[in-house]
mmCIF file of the N, C-alpha and C atoms, coordinates in Angstrom:
data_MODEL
# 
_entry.id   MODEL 
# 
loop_
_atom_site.group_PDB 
_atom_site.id 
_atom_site.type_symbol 
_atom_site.label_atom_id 
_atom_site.label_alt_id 
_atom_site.label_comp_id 
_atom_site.label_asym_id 
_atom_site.label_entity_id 
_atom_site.label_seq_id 
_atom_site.pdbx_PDB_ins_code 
_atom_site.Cartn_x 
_atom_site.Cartn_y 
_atom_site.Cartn_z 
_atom_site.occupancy 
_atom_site.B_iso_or_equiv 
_atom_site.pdbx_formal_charge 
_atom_site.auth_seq_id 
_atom_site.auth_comp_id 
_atom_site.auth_asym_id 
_atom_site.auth_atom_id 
_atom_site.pdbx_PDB_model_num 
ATOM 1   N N  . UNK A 1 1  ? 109.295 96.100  97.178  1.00 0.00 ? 1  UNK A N  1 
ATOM 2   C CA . UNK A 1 1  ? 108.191 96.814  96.595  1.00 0.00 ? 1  UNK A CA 1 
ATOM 3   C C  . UNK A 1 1  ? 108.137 98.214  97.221  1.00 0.00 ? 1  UNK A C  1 
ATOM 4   N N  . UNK A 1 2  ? 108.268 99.279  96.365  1.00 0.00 ? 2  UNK A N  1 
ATOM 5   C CA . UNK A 1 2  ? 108.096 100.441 96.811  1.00 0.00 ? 2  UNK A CA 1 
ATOM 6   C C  . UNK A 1 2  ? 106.373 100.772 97.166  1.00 0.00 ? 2  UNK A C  1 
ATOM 7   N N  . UNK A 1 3  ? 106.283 101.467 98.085  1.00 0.00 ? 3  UNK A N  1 
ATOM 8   C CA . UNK A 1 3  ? 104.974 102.008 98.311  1.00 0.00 ? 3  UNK A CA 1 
ATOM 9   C C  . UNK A 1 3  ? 104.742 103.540 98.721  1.00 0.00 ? 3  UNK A C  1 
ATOM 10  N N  . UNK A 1 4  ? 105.928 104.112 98.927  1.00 0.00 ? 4  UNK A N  1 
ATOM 11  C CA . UNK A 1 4  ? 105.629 105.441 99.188  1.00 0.00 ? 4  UNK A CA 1 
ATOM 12  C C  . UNK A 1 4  ? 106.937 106.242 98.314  1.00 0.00 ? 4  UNK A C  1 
ATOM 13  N N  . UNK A 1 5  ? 106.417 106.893 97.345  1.00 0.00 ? 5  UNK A N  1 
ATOM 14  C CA . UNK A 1 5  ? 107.251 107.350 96.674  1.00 0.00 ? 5  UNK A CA 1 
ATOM 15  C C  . UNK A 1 5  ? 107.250 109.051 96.201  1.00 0.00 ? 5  UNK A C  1 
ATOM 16  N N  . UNK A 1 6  ? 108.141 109.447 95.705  1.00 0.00 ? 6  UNK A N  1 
ATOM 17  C CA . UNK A 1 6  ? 107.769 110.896 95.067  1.00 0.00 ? 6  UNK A CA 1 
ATOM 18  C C  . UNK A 1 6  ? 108.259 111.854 95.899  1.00 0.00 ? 6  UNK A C  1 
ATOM 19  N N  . UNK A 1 7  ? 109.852 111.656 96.566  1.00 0.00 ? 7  UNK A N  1 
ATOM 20  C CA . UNK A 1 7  ? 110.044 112.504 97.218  1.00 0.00 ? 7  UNK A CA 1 
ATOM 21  C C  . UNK A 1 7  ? 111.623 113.268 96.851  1.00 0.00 ? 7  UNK A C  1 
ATOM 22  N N  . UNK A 1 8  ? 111.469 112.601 95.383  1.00 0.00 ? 8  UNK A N  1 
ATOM 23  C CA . UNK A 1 8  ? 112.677 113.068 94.419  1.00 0.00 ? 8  UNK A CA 1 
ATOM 24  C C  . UNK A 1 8  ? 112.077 113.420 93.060  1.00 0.00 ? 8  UNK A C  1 
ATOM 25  N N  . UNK A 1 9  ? 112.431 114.400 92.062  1.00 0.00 ? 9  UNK A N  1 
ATOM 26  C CA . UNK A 1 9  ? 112.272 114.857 90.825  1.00 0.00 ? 9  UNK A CA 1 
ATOM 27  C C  . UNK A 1 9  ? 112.870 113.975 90.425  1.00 0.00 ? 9  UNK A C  1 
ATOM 28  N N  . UNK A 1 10 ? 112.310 114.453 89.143  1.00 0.00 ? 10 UNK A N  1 
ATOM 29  C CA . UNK A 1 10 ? 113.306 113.769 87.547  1.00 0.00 ? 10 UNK A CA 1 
ATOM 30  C C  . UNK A 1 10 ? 114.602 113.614 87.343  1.00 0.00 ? 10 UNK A C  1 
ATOM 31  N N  . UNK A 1 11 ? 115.176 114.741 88.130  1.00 0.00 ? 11 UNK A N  1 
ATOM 32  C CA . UNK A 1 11 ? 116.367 115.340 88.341  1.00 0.00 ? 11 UNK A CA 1 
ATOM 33  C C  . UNK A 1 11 ? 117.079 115.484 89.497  1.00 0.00 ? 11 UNK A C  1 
ATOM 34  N N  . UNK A 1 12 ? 116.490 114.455 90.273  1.00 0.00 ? 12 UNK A N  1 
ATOM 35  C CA . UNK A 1 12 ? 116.853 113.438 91.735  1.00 0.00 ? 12 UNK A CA 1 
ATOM 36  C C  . UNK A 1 12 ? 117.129 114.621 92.500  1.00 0.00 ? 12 UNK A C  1 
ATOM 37  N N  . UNK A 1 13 ? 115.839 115.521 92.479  1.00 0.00 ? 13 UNK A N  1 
ATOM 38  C CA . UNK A 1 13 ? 116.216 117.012 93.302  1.00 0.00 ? 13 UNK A CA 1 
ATOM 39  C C  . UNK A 1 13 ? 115.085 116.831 94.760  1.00 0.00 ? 13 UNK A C  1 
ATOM 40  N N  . UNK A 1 14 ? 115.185 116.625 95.370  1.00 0.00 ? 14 UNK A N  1 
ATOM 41  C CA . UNK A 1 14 ? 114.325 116.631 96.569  1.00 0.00 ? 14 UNK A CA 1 
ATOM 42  C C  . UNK A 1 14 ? 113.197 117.550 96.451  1.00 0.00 ? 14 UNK A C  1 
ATOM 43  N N  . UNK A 1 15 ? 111.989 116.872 96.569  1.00 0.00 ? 15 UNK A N  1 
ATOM 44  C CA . UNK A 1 15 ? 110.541 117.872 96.349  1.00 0.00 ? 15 UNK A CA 1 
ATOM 45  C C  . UNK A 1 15 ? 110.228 117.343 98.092  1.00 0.00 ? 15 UNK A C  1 
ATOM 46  N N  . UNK A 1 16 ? 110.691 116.548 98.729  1.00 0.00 ? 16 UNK A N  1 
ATOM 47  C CA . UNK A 1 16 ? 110.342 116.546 99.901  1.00 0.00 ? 16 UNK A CA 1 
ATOM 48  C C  . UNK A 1 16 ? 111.478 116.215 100.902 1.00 0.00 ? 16 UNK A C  1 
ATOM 49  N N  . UNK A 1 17 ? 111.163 115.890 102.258 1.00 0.00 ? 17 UNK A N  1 
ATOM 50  C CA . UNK A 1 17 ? 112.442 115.430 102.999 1.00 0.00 ? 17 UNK A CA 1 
ATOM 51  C C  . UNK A 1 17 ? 111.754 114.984 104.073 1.00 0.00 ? 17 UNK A C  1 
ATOM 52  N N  . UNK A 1 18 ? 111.482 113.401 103.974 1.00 0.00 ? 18 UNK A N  1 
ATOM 53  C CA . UNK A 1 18 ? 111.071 112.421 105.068 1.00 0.00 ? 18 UNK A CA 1 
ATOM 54  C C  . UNK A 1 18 ? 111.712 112.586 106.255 1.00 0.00 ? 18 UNK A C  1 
ATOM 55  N N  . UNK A 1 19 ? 111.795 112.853 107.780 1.00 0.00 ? 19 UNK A N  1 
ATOM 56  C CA . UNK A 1 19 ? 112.351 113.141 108.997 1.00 0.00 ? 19 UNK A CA 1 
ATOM 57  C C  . UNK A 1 19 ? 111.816 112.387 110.217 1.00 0.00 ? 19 UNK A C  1 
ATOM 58  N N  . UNK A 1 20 ? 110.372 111.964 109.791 1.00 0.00 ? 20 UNK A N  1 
ATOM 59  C CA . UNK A 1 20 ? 109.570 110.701 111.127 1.00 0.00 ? 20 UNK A CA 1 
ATOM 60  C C  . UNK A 1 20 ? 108.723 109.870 110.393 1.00 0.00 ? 20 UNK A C  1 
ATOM 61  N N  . UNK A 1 21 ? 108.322 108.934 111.363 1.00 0.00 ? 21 UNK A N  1 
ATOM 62  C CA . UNK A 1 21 ? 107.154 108.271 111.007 1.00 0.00 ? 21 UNK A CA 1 
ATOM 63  C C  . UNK A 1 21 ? 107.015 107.662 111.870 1.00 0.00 ? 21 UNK A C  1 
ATOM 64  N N  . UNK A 1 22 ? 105.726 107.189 112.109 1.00 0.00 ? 22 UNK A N  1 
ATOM 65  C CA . UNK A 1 22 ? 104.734 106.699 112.984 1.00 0.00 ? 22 UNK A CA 1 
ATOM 66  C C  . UNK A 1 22 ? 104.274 105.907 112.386 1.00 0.00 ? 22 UNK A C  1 
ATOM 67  N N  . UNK A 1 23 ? 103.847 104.448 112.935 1.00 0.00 ? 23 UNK A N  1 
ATOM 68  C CA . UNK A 1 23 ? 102.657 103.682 112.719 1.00 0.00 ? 23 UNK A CA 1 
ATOM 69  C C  . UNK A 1 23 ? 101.775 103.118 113.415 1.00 0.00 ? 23 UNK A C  1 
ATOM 70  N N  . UNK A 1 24 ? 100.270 103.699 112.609 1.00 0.00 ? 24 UNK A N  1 
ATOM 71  C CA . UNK A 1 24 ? 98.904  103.643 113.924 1.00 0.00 ? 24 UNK A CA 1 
ATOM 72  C C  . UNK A 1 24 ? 98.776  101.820 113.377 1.00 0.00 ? 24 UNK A C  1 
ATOM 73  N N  . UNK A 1 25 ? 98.931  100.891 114.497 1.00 0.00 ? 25 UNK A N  1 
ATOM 74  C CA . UNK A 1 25 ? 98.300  99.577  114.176 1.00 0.00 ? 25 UNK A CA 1 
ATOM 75  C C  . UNK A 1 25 ? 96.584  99.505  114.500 1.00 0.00 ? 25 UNK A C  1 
ATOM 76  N N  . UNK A 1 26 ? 96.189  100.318 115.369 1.00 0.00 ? 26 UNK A N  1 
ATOM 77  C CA . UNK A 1 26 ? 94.547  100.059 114.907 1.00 0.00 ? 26 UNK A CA 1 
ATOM 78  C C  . UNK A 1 26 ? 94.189  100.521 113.478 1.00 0.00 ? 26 UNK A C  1 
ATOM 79  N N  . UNK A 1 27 ? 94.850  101.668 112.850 1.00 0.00 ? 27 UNK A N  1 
ATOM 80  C CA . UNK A 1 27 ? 94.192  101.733 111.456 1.00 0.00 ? 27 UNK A CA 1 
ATOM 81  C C  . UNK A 1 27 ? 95.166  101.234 110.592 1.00 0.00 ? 27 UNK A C  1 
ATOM 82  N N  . UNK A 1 28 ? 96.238  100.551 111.043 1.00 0.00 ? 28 UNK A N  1 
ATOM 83  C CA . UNK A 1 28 ? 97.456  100.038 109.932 1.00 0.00 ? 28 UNK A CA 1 
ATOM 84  C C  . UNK A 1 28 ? 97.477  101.339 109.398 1.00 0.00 ? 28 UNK A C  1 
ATOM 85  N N  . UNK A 1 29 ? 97.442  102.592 109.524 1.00 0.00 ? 29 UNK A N  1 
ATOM 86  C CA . UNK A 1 29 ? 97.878  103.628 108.738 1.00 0.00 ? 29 UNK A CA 1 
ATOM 87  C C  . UNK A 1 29 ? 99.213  104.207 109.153 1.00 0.00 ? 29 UNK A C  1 
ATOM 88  N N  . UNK A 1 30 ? 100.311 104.215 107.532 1.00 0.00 ? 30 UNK A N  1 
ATOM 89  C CA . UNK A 1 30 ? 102.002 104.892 108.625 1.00 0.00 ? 30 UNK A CA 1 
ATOM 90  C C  . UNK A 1 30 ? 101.533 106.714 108.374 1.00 0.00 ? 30 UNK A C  1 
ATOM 91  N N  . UNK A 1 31 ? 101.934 107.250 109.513 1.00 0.00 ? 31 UNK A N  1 
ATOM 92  C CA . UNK A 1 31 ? 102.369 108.841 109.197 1.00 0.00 ? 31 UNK A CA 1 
ATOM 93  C C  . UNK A 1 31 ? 103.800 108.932 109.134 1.00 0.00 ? 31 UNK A C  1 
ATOM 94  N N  . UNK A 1 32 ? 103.986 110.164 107.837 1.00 0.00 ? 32 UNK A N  1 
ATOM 95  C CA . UNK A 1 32 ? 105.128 110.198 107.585 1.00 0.00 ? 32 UNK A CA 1 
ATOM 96  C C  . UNK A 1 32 ? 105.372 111.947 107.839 1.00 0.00 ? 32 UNK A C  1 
ATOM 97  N N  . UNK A 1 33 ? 106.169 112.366 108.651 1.00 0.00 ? 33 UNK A N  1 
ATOM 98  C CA . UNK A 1 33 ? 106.621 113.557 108.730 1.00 0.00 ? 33 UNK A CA 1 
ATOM 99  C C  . UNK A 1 33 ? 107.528 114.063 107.710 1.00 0.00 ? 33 UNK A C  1 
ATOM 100 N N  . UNK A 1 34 ? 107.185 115.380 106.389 1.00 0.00 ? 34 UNK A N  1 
ATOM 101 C CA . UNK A 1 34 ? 107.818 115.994 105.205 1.00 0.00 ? 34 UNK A CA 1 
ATOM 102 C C  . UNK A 1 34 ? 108.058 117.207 105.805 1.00 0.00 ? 34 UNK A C  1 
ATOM 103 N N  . UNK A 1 35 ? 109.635 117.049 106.222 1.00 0.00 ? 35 UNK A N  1 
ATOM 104 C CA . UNK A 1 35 ? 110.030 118.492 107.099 1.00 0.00 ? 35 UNK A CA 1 
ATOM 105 C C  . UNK A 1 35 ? 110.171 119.844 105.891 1.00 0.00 ? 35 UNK A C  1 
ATOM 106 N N  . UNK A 1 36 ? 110.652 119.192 104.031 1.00 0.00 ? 36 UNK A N  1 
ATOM 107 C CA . UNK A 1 36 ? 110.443 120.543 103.393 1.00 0.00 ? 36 UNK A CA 1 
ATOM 108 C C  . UNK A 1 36 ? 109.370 120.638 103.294 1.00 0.00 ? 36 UNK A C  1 
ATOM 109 N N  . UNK A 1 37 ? 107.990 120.167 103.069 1.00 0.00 ? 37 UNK A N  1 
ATOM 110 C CA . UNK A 1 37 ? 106.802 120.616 102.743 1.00 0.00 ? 37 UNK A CA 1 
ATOM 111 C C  . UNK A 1 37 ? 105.522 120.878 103.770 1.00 0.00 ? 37 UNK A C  1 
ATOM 112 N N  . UNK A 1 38 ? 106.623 120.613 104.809 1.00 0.00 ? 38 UNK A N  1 
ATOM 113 C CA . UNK A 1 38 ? 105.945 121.100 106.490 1.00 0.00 ? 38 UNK A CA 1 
ATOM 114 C C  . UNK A 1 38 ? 104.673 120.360 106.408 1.00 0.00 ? 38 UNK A C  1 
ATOM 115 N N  . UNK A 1 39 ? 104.690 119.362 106.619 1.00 0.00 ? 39 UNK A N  1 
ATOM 116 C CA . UNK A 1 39 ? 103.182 118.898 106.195 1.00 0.00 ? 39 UNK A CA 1 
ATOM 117 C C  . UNK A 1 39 ? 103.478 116.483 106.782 1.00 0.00 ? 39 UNK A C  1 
ATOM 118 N N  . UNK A 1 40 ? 102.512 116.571 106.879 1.00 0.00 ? 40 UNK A N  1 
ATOM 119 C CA . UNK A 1 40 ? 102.247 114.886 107.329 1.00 0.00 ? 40 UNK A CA 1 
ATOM 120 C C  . UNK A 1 40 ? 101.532 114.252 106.731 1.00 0.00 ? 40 UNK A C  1 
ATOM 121 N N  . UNK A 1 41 ? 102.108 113.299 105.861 1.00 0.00 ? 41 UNK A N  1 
ATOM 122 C CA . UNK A 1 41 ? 101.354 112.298 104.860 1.00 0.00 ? 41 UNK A CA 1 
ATOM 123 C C  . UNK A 1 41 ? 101.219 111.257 105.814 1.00 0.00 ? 41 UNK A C  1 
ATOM 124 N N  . UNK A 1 42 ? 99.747  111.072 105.301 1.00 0.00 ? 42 UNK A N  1 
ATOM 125 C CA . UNK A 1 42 ? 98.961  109.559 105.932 1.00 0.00 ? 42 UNK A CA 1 
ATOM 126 C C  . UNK A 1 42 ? 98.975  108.513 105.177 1.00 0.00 ? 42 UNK A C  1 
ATOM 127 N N  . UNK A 1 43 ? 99.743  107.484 105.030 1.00 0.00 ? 43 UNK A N  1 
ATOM 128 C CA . UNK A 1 43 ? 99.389  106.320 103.950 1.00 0.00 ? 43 UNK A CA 1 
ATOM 129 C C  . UNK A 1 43 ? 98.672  105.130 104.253 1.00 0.00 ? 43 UNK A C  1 
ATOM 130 N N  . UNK A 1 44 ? 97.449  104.558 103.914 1.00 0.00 ? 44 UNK A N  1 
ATOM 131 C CA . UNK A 1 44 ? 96.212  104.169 104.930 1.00 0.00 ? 44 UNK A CA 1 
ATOM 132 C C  . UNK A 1 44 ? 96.360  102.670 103.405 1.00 0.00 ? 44 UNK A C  1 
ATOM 133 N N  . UNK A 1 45 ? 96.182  101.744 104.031 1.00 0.00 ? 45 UNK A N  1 
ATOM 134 C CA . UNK A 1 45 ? 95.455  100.665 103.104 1.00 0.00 ? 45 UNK A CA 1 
ATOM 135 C C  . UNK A 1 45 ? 94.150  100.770 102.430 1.00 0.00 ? 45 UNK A C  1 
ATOM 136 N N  . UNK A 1 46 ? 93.806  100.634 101.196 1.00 0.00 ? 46 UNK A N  1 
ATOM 137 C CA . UNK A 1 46 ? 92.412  100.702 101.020 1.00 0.00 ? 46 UNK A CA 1 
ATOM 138 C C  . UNK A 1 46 ? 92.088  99.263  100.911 1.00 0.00 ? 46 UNK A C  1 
ATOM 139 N N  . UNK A 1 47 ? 90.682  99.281  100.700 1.00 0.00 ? 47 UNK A N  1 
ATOM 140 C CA . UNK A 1 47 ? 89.840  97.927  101.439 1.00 0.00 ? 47 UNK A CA 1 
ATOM 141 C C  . UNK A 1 47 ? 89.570  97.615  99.923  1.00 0.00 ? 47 UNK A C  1 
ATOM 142 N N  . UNK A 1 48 ? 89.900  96.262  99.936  1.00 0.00 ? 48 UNK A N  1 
ATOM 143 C CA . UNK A 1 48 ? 89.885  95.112  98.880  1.00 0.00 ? 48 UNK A CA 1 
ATOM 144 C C  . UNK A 1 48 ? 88.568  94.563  99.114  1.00 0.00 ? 48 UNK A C  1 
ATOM 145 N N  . UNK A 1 49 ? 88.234  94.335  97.910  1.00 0.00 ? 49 UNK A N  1 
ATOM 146 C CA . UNK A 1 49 ? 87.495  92.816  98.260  1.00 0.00 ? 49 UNK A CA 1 
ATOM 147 C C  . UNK A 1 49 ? 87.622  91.442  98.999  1.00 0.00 ? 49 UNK A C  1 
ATOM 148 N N  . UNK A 1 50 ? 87.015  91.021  99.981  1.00 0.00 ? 50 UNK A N  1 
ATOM 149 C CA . UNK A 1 50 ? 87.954  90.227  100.456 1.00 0.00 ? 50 UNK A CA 1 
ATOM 150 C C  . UNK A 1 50 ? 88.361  90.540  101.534 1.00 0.00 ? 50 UNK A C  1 
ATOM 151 N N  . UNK A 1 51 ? 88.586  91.896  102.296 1.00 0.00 ? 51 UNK A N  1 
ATOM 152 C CA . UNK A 1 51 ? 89.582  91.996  102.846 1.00 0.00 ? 51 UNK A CA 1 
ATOM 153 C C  . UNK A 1 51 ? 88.423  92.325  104.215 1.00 0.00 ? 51 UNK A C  1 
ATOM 154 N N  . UNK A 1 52 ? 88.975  92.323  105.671 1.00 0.00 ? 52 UNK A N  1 
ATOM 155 C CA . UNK A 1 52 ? 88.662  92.678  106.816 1.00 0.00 ? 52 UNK A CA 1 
ATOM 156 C C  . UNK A 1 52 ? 89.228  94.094  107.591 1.00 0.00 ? 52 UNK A C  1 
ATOM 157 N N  . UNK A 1 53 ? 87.923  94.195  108.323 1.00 0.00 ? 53 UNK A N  1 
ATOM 158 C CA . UNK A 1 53 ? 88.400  95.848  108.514 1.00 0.00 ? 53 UNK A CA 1 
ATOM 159 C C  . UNK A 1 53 ? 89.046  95.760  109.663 1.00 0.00 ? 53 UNK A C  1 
ATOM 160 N N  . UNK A 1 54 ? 90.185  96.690  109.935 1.00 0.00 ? 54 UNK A N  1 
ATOM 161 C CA . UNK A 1 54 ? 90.958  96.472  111.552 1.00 0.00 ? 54 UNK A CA 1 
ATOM 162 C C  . UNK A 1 54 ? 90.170  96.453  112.850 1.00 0.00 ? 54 UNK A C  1 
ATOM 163 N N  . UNK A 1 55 ? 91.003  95.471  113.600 1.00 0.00 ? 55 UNK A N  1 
ATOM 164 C CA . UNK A 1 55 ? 89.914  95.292  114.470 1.00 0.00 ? 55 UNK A CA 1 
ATOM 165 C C  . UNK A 1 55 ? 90.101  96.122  116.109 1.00 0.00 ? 55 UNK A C  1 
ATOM 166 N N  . UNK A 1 56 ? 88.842  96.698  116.709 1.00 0.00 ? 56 UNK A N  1 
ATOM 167 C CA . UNK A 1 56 ? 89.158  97.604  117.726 1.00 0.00 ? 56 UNK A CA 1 
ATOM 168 C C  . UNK A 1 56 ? 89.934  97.155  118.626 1.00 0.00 ? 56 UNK A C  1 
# 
């Protein structure tokens, strides 16, 4: 199952370029370091119904 996507065009041209990542286990959130778009995506779970919040 893909979950983090979009770092290729239509035209399988790189709009980004993944280089790190980190993962925080108190917030289950991964950071992903985008060395072309100089920039750090956070990809965080959102809260279900059902679901429990991480615990301190």
């Amino acid at each position: 199952m893909d979950f983090v996507t979009g770092f290729l065009n239509d035209d399988d041209e790189a709009r980004g370029r993944p280089v790190g990542v980190l993962f925080d286990p108190r917030t289950r959130a991964l950071f992903i370091a985008d060395d072309m778009a100089n920039v750090v995506w956070r990809v965080a779970p959102t809260a279900s119904r059902g679901s429990q919040s991480p615990r301190e």
